[in-house]
LUMKELO-446815 format. One line per field, with one value per residue (C-alpha): z, y, x; residue in one letter. Coordinates in nm, 2 decimals. Each point is the difference from the previous one (the first is absolute). Layout:
% residues N
c3 = [Z,...]
c2 = [Y,...]
c1 = [X,...]
resn = [A,...]
END
This chain:
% residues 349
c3 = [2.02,0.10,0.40,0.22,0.37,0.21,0.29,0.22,-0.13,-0.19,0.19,0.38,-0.13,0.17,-0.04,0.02,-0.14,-0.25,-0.14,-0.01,-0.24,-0.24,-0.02,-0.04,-0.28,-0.18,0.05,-0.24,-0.22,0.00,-0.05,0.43,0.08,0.32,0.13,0.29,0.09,-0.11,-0.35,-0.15,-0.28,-0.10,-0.24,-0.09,-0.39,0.01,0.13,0.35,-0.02,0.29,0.04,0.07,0.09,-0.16,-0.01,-0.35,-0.19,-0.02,0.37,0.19,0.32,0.25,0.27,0.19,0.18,-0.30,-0.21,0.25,0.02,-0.39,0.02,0.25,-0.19,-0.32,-0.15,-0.05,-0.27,0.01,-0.26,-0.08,-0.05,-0.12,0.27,-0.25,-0.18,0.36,0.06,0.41,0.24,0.36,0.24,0.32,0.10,0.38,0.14,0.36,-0.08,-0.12,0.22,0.07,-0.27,-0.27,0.12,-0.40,-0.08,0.23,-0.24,-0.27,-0.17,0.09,-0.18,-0.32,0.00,-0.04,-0.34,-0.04,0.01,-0.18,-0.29,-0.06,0.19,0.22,0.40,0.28,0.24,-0.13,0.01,0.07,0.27,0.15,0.01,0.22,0.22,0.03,0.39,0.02,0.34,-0.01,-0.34,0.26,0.21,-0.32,0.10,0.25,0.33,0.04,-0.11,0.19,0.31,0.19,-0.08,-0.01,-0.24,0.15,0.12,0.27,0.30,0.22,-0.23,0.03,0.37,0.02,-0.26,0.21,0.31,-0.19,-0.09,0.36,-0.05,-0.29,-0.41,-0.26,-0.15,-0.37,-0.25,-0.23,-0.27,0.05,-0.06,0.10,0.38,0.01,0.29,0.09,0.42,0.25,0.28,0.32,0.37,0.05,-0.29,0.13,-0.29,-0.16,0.01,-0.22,-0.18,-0.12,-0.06,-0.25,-0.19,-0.01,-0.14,-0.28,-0.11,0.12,0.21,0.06,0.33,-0.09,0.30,0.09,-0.07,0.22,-0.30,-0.17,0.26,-0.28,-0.24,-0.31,-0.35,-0.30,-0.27,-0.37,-0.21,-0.40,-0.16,0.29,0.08,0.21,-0.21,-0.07,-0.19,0.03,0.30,0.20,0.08,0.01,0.32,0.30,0.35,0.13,0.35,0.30,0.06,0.37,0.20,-0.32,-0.03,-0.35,-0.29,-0.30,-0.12,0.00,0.41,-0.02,0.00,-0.20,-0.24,0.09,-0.17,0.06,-0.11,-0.20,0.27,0.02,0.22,-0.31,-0.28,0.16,0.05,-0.42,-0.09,0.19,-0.17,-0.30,-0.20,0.11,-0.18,-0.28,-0.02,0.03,-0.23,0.19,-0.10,0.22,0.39,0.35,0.27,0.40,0.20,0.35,0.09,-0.12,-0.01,-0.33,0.18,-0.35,-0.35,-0.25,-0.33,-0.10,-0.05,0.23,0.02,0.12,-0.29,0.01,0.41,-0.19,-0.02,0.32,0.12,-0.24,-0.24,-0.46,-0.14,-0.06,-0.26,-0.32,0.17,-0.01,-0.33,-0.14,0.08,-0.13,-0.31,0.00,0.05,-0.27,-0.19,0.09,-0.09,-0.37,-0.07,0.13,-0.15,0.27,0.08,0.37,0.22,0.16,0.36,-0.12,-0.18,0.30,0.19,-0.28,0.06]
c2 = [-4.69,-0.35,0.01,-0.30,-0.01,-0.18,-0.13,-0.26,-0.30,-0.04,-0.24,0.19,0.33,0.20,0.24,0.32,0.29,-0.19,-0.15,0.32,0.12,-0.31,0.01,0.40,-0.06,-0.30,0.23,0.23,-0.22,-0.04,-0.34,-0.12,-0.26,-0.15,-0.17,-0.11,0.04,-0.36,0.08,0.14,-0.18,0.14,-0.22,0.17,0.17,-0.01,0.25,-0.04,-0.15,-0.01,-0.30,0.23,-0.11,0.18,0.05,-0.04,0.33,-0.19,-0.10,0.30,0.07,0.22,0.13,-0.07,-0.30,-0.17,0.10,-0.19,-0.32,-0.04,0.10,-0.32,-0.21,-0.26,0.30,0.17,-0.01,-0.03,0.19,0.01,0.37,0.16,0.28,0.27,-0.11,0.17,0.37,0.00,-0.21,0.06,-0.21,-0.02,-0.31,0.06,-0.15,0.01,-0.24,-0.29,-0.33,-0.14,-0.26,0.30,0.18,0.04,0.12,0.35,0.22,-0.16,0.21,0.31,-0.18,-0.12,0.37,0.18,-0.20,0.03,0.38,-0.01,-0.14,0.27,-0.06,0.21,-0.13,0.15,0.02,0.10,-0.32,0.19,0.17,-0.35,-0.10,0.28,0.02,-0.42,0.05,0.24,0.05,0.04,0.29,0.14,0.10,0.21,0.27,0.31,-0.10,0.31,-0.25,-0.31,-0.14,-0.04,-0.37,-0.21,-0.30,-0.26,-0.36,0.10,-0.11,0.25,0.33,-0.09,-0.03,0.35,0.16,-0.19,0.20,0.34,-0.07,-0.05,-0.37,0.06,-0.10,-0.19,-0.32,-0.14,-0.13,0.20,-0.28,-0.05,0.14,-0.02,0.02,-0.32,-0.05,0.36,0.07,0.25,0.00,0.17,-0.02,-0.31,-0.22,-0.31,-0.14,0.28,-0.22,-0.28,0.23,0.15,-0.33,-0.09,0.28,-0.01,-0.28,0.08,0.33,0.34,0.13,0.38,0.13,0.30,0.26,-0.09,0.27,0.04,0.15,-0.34,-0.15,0.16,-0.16,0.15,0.13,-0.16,0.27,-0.15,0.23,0.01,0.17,0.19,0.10,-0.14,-0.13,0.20,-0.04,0.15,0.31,-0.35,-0.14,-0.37,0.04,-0.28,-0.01,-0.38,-0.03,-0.24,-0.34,-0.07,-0.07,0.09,0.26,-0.10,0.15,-0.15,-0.17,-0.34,0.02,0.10,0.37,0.16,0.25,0.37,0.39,0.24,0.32,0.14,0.17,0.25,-0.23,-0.22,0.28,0.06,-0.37,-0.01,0.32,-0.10,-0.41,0.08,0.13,-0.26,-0.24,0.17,0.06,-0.45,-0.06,-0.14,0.05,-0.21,0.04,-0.04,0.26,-0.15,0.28,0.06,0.34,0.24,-0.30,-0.30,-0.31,-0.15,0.00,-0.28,0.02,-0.37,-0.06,0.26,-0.10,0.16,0.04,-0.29,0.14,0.36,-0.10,-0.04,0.35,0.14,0.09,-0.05,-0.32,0.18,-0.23,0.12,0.31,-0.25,-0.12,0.36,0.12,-0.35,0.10,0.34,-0.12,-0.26,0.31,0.17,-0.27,-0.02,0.42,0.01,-0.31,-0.18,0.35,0.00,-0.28,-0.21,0.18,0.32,-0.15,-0.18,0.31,0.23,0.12]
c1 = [7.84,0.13,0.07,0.15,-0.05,0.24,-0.09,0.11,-0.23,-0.32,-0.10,0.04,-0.12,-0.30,-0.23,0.20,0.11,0.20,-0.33,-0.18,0.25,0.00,-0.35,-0.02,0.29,-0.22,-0.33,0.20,0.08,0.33,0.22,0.02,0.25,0.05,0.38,0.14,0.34,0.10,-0.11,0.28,0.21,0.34,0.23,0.36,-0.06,-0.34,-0.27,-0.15,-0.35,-0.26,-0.24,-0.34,-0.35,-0.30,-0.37,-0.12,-0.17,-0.35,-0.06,-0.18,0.14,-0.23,0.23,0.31,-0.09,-0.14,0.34,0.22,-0.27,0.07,0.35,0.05,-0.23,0.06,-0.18,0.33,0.26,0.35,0.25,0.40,0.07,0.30,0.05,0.07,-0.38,-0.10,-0.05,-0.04,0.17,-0.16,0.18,-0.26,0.14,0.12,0.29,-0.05,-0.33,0.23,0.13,0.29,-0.07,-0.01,0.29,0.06,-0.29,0.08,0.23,-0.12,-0.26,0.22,0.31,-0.17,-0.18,0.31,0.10,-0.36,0.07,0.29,-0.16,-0.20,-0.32,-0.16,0.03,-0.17,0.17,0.29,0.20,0.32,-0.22,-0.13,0.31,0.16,-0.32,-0.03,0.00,-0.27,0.06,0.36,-0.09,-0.22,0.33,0.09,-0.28,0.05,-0.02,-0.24,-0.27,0.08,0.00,0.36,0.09,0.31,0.06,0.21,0.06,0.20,-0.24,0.20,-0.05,-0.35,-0.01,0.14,-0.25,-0.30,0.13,0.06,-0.39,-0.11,-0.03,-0.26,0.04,-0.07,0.21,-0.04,0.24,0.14,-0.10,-0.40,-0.35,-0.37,0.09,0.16,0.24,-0.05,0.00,-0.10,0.27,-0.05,0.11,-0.28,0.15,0.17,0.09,0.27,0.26,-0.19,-0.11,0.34,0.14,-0.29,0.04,0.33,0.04,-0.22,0.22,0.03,-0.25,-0.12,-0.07,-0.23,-0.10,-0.38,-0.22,-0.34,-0.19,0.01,-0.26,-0.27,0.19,0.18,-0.09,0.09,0.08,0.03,0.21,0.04,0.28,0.07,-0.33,-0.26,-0.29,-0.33,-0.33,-0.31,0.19,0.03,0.34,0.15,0.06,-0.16,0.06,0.05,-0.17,0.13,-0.19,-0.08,0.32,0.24,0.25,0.05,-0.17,-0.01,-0.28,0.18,0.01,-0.39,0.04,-0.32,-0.03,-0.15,-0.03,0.32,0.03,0.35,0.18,0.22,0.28,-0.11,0.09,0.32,0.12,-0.11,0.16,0.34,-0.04,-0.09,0.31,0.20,-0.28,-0.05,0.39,0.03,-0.28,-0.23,-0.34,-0.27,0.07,-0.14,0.12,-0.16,-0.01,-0.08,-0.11,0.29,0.26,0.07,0.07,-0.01,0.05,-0.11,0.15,-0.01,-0.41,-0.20,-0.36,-0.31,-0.22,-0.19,-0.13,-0.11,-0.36,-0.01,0.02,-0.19,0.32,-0.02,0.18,0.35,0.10,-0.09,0.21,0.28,-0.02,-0.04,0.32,0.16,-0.19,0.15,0.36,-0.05,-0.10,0.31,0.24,-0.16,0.04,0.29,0.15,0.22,0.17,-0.12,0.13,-0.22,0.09,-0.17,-0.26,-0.12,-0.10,-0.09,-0.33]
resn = [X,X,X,X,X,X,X,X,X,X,X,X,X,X,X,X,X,X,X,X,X,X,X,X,X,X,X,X,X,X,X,X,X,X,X,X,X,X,X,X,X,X,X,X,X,X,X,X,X,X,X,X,X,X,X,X,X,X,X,X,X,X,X,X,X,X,X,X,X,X,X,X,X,X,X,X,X,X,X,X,X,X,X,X,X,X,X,X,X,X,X,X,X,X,X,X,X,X,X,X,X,X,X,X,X,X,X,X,X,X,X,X,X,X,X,X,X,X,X,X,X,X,X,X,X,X,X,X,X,X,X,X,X,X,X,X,X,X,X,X,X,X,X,X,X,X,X,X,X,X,X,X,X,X,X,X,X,X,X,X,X,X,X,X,X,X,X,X,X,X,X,X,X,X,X,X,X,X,X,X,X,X,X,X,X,X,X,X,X,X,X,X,X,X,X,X,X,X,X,X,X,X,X,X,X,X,X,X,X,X,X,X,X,X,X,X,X,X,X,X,X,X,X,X,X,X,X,X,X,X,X,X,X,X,X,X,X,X,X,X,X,X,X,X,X,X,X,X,X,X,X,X,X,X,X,X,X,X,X,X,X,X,X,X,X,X,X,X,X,X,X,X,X,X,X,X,X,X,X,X,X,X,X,X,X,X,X,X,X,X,X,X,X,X,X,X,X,X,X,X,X,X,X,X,X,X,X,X,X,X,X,X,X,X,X,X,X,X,X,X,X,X,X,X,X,X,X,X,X,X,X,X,X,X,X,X,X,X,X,X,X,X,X,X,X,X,X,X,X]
END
């Protein structure tokens, strides 16, 4: 199987989940290849080609950390590819994680995916999918409000005023356009500073005001889902709770949060069970549900991490479960000759 990761940049990439799945892929032996979303090359007439970096068959790479540490060194290869040479496309690249000196480089892995996809090779997500769900936050709206937390999208500094009072003078602020905690607040009676506040992240986009919930002070659980089903190997799930550093209200690992044991719950099942059609319905086949007690406060479609913090708790490496059901869909596509769309065939099990 010959599989490409996108991701933002080679040379900014870290040790995360992303990595654990190249090197899990390469450990198999299949054909890795590595881009970042300024690698694509598109003339008019002629196929699309990707510019990919590689680790060569004969170099022996021992783990994660060591994969990324060649990938990043002169060690590496580089490679023109005609896209339809590839099998998988995986965009990982996120988004949120780019400046505002690379405000190209944001819908660009999900743009080029799509032809990708249209060409006949197999993208996970499902372009289509990324496409419709680009603003995870705003795709997270989609859900039943059963699951969620009141909240209020907006950059209407009034409507937010009113929602703060209808809270008792307590929730959360964050732009709908972010990730890893960045520019994310916790607004109560004693903060002086609302007004700032709201004009900063105003001026950056849309911002959610999303009811504060008390159970959050032990932080939140970070659920990683595959075709609609949370993961499992060995009766253990992929499932790790992210734990508040000293004085934060923030929990993801960027912001110091650490990583602890949580059992599957049943507020957990149900949140799944009422998620998971919709998913499986949008083809998308690798996602992170953050959950706080029996309430999602997120959804992260676009490159959810977590498995690179499983060893840390005592939980398997869950990528070779990854790259199995890749292998299986790859299967799929080949029996059934091109007959299921790439949608279905990114959440068949």
């Amino acid at each position: 199987m010959k599989i490409c990761f996108v991701i933002n940049s080679i040379s900014t990439e870290t040790c995360g989940t992303t990595v654990y799945l190249m090197h899990e892929a390469r450990r198999r032996k299949h054909e890795v290849y590595v881009m970042g979303v300024g690698d694509f090359s598109f003339a008019h007439d002629k196929p699309l080609s990707i510019i990919s970096t590689y680790i060569p068959k004969n170099a022996e790479i021992d783990s994660p950390q060591h994969f990324l540490e060649v990938l990043q060194s002169e060690r590496a290869k580089k490679q023109k590819i005609i896209a339809t040479d590839l099998d998988v496309l995986f965009i990982r690249n996120n988004p949120t994680e780019e400046g505002s000196d690379r405000q190209w480089a944001e819908q660009a892995g999900v743009a080029f995916g799509r032809m990708m996809q249209q060409a006949g090779v197999l993208v996970l997500n499902d372009a289509y999918a990324l496409s419709h769900a680009f603003i995870d936050k705003l795709y997270f709206e989609e859900l039943p409000s059963i699951i969620k937390p009141p909240s209020i999208i907006t950059r209407d500094k009034e409507e937010i005023m009113e929602f703060y009072e209808q809270k008792k003078k307590k929730m959360i602020l964050k732009p709908l356009e972010g990730s890893g905690g960045r520019d994310v607040y916790f607004i109560d009676k004693n903060e002086k500073n609302l007004n700032q506040i709201l004009t900063n992240l105003s001026n950056k986009g849309y911002i959610i005001a999303q009811e504060y919930l008390p159970a959050g002070t032990e932080g939140d659980v970070r659920v990683l889902l595959m075709n609609g089903r949370v993961m499992e190997k060995d009766g253990k799930y992929g499932i790790i709770k992210r734990v508040l550093g000293e004085g934060e209200f923030r929990s993801n690992f960027a912001q110091g949060a650490t990583a602890d044991s949580s059992p599957l719950t049943d507020e957990m099942k149900r949140i799944i069970e009422i998620t998971a059609p919709k998913l499986i319905r949008d083809g998308l086949f690798f996602v992170g549900l953050d959950i706080v007690k029996d309430k999602l406060i997120e959804i992260n479609v676009l490159s959810p991490g977590g498995l690179d913090h499983f060893n840390e708790i005592g939980l398997p490496d869950f990528s070779d479960v990854v790259i199995d059901s890749i292998e299986k869909k790859m299967e799929y596509k080949r029996l059934y000759k091109g007959k299921i769309s790439n949608r279905v065939l990114a959440t068949m099990v």
